[in-house]
C-alpha positions as CSV (number, residue, x, y, z in Angstrom):
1,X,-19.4,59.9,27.8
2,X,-16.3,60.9,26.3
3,X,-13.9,58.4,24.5
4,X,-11.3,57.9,27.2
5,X,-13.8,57.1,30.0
6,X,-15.7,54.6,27.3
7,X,-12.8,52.9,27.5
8,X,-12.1,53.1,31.1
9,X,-15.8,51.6,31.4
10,X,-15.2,48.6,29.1
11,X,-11.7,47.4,30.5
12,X,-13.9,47.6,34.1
13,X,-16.4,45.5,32.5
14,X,-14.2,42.9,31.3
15,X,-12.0,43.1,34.8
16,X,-15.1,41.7,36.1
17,X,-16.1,39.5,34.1
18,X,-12.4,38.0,34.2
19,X,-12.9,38.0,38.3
20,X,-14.9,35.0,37.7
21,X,-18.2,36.7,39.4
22,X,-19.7,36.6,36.3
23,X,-22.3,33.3,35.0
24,X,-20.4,32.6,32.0
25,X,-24.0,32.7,30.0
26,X,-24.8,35.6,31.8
27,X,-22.1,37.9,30.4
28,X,-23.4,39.3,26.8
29,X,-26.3,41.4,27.5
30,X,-23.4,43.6,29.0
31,X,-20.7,43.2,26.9
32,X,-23.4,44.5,24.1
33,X,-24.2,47.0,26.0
34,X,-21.0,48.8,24.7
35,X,-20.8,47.4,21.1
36,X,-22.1,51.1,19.7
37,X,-19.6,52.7,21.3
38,X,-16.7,50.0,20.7
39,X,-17.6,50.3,16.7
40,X,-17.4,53.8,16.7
41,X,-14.0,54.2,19.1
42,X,-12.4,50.5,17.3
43,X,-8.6,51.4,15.4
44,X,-7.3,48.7,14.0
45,X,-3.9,50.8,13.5
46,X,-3.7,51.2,17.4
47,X,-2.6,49.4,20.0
48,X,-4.8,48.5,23.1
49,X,-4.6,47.6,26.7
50,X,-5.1,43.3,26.6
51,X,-8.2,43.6,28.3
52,X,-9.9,46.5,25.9
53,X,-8.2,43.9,22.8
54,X,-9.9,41.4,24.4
55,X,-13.2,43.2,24.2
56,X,-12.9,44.1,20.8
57,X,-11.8,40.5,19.4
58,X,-14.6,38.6,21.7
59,X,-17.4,41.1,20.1
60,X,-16.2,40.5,16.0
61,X,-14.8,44.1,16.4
62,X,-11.1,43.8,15.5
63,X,-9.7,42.6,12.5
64,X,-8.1,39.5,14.9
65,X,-11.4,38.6,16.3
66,X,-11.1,35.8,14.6
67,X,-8.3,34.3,16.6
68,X,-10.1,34.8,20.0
69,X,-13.8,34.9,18.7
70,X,-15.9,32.5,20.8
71,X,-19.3,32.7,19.0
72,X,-21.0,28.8,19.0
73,X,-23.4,27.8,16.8
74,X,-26.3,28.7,19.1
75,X,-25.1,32.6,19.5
76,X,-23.7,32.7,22.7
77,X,-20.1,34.0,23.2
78,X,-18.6,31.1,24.6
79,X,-19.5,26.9,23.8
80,X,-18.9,26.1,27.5
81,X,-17.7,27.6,31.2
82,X,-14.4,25.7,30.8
83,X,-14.2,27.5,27.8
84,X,-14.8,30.8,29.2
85,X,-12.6,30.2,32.4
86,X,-9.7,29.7,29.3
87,X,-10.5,32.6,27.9
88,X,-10.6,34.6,31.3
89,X,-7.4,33.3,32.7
90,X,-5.3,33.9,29.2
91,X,-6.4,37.6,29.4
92,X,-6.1,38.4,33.2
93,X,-2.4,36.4,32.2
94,X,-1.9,39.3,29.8
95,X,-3.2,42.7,31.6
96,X,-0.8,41.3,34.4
97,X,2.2,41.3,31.9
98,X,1.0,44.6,31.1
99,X,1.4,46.2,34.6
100,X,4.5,44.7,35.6
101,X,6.0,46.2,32.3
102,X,4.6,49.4,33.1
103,X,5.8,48.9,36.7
104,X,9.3,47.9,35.2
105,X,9.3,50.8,33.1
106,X,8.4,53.7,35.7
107,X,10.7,52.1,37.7
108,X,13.6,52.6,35.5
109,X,12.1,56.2,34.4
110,X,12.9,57.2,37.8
111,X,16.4,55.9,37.7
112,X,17.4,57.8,34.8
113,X,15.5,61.0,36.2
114,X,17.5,60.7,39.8
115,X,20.5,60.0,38.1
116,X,20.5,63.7,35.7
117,X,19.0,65.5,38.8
118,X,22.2,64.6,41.0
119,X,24.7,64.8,37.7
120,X,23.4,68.4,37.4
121,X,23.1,69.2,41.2
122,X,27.0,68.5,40.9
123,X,27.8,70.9,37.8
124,X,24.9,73.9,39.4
125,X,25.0,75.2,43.0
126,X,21.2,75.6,42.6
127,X,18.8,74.5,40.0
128,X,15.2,75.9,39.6
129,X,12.7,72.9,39.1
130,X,9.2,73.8,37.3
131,X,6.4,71.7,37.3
132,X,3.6,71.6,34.5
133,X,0.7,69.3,33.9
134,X,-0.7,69.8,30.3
135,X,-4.2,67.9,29.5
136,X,-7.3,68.9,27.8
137,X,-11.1,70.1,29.7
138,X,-12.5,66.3,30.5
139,X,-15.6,66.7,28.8
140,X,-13.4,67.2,25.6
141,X,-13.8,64.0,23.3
142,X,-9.6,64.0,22.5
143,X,-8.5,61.1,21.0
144,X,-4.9,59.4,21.2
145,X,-3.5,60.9,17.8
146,X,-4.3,64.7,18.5
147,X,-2.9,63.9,22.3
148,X,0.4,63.1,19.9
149,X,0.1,65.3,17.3
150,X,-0.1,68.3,19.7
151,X,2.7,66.8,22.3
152,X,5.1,66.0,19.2
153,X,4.7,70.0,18.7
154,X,5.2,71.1,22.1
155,X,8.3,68.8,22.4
156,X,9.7,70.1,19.3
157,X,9.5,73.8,20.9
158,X,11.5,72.8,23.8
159,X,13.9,70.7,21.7
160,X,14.5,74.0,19.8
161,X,14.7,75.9,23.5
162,X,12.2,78.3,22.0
163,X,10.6,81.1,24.3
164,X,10.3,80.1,28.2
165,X,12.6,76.7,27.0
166,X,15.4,79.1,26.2
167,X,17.5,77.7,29.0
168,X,16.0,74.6,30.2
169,X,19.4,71.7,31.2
170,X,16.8,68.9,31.1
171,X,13.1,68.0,31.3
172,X,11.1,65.1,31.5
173,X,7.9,63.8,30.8
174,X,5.2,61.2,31.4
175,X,2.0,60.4,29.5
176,X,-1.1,58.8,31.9
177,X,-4.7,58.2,31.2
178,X,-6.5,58.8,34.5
179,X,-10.3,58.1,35.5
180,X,-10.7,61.8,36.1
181,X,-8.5,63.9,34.3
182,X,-8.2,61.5,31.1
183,X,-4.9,62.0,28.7
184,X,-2.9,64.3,30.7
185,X,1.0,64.8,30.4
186,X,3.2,66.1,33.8
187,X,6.4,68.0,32.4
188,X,9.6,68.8,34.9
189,X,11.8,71.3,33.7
190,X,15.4,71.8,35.0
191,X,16.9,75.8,34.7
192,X,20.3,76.8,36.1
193,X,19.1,78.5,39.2
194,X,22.2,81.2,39.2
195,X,20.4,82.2,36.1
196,X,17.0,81.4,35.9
197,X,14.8,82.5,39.2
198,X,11.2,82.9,38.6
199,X,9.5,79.4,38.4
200,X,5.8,80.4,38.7
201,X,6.8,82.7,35.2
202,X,8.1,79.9,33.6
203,X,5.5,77.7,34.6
204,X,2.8,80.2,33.2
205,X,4.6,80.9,30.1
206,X,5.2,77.1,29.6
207,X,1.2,76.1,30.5
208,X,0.1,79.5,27.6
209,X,2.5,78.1,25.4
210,X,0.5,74.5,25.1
211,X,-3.2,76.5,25.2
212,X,-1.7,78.4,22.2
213,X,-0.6,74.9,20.4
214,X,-3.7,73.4,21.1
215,X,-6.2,76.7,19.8
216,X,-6.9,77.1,23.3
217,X,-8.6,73.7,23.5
218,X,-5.9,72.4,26.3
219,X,-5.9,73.7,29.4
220,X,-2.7,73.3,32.5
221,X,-2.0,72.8,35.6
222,X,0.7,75.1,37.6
223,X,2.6,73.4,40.9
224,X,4.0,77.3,41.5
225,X,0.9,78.8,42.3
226,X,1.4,80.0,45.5
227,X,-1.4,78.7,47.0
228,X,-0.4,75.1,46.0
229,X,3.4,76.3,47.3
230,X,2.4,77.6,50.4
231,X,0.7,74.3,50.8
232,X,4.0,72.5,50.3
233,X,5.6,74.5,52.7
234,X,3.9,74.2,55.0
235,X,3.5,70.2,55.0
236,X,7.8,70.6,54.5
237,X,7.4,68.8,51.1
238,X,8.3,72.1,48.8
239,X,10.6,70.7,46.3
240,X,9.9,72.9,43.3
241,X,11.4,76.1,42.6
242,X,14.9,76.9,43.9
243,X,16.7,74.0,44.6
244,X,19.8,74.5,46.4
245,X,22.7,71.7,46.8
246,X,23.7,72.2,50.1
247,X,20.5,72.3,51.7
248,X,19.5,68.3,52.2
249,X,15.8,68.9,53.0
250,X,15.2,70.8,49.3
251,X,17.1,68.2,47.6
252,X,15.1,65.2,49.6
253,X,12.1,67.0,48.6
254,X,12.8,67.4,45.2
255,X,14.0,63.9,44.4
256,X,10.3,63.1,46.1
257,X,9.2,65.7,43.1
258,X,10.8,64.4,40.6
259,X,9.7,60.5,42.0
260,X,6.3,61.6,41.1
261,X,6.7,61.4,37.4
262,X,7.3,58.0,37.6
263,X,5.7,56.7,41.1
264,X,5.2,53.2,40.6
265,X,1.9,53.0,42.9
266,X,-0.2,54.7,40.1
267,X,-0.5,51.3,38.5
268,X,-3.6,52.3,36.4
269,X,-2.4,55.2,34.8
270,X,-1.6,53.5,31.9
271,X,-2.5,54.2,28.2
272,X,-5.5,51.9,27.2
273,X,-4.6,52.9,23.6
274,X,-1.8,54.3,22.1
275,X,-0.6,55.1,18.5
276,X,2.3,51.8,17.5
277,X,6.0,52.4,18.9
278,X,4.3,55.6,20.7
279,X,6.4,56.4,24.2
280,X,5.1,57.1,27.5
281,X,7.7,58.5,29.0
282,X,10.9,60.5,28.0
């Protein structure tokens, strides 16, 4: 089991506990069931999700346990249920804070996105939308500061329009940690379409250029493919590619494109740890 999915499985594992399912002296035998794993993945210079912080401050993992620790004199985790009803209802308090920020913030991502698609759509007659998903193999055991270390990297080559970024308007990004693909970044990329035609190059060139950052331990995801375009078309969702501004139905489409960077309904895509002041989306 690789780090990301670790962590996955003890936020689950405190979710239900917090449910209230759980006998309150029934709980430890599971939450130690992790503690080998928790001492080797525990950072005290990240940040985690309230749940995972939660976990590590109830087990005498984090250098705060000691403001949530709940050890009585007898051993057991908590002195009494009321005590562990508390404890559950401060932290299901916090990991809903946590996803209406995220909500909040996806929310607003899309704003700002929709707002430079239409600025541009008004300055261009077309624009050429590409689509890239950058991750790692899931069996790799990545951590959060090589996730950043190699992002910081990639973003630096398309801040400098290097290669297949030489004549990108705009791009976006979003950072998620999914149950199956684990930390996993989707890119848009905005050319000038009266300039820039071929998206499933770009796309390509884009996707080798992260397997070359990473020493071929990343792997991508095209949209352009034209199996996966084809697919689009058909269903009359295609909006990637060539975008032009008098036809509604591609610019409908690609506003739904665009929406998927920051679609509010994937409300457990969240980081569960993260490097301090680190962003999620740009």
């Amino acid at each position: 089991m690789n780090r990301s999915e670790t962590l996955i499985e003890i936020e689950d594992l405190m979710l239900y506990i917090c449910s209230g399912k759980c006998y309150w002296k029934e709980v430890q035998p599971a939450l130690e069931d992790y503690r080998k794993e928790a001492i080797g993945i525990y950072d005290p210079e990240l940040e985690y999700s309230p749940m995972l912080q939660g976990y590590f401050d109830l087990m005498s993992i984090s250098r705060s346990s000691g403001l949530r620790g709940k050890m009585s004199s007898n051993g057991e985790l908590f002195h009494s249920r009321s005590d562990f009803m508390t404890f559950n209802d401060e932290l299901l308090d916090e990991h809903d804070r946590l996803l209406r920020r995220h909500r909040r913030q996806r929310q607003r991502n899309f704003k700002a996105l929709k707002d430079d698609f239409e600025t541009l759509l008004e300055k261009h007659c077309k624009l050429l939308l590409v689509r890239v998903d950058i991750s790692y193999p899931y069996d790799t055991d990545m951590d959060i500061r090589q996730l950043d270390s190699d992002l910081n990297i990639f973003r630096g080559r398309i801040y400098d329009r290097q290669g297949c970024f030489n004549g990108v308007l705009d791009y976006s990004w979003a950072i998620e940690q999914g149950r199956d693909k684990g930390y996993h970044c989707h890119f848009l990329f905005i050319y000038n379409g009266s300039i820039h035609m071929c998206d499933g190059y770009y796309a390509e060139q884009i996707g080798k250029t992260w397997i070359n950052i990473t020493r071929d331990n990343g792997c991508y995801f095209s949209c352009h493919r034209k199996r996966h375009k084809n697919s689009y078309r058909r269903q009359g969702t295609l909006g990637i590619g060539m975008i032009h501004r008098n036809n509604k139905d591609e610019v409908k489409n690609a506003l739904n494109a665009i929406r998927y960077l920051a679609r509010v309904e994937k409300k457990d895509q969240y980081l569960r740890e993260r490097i301090k002041g680190m962003r999620c989306f740009g």
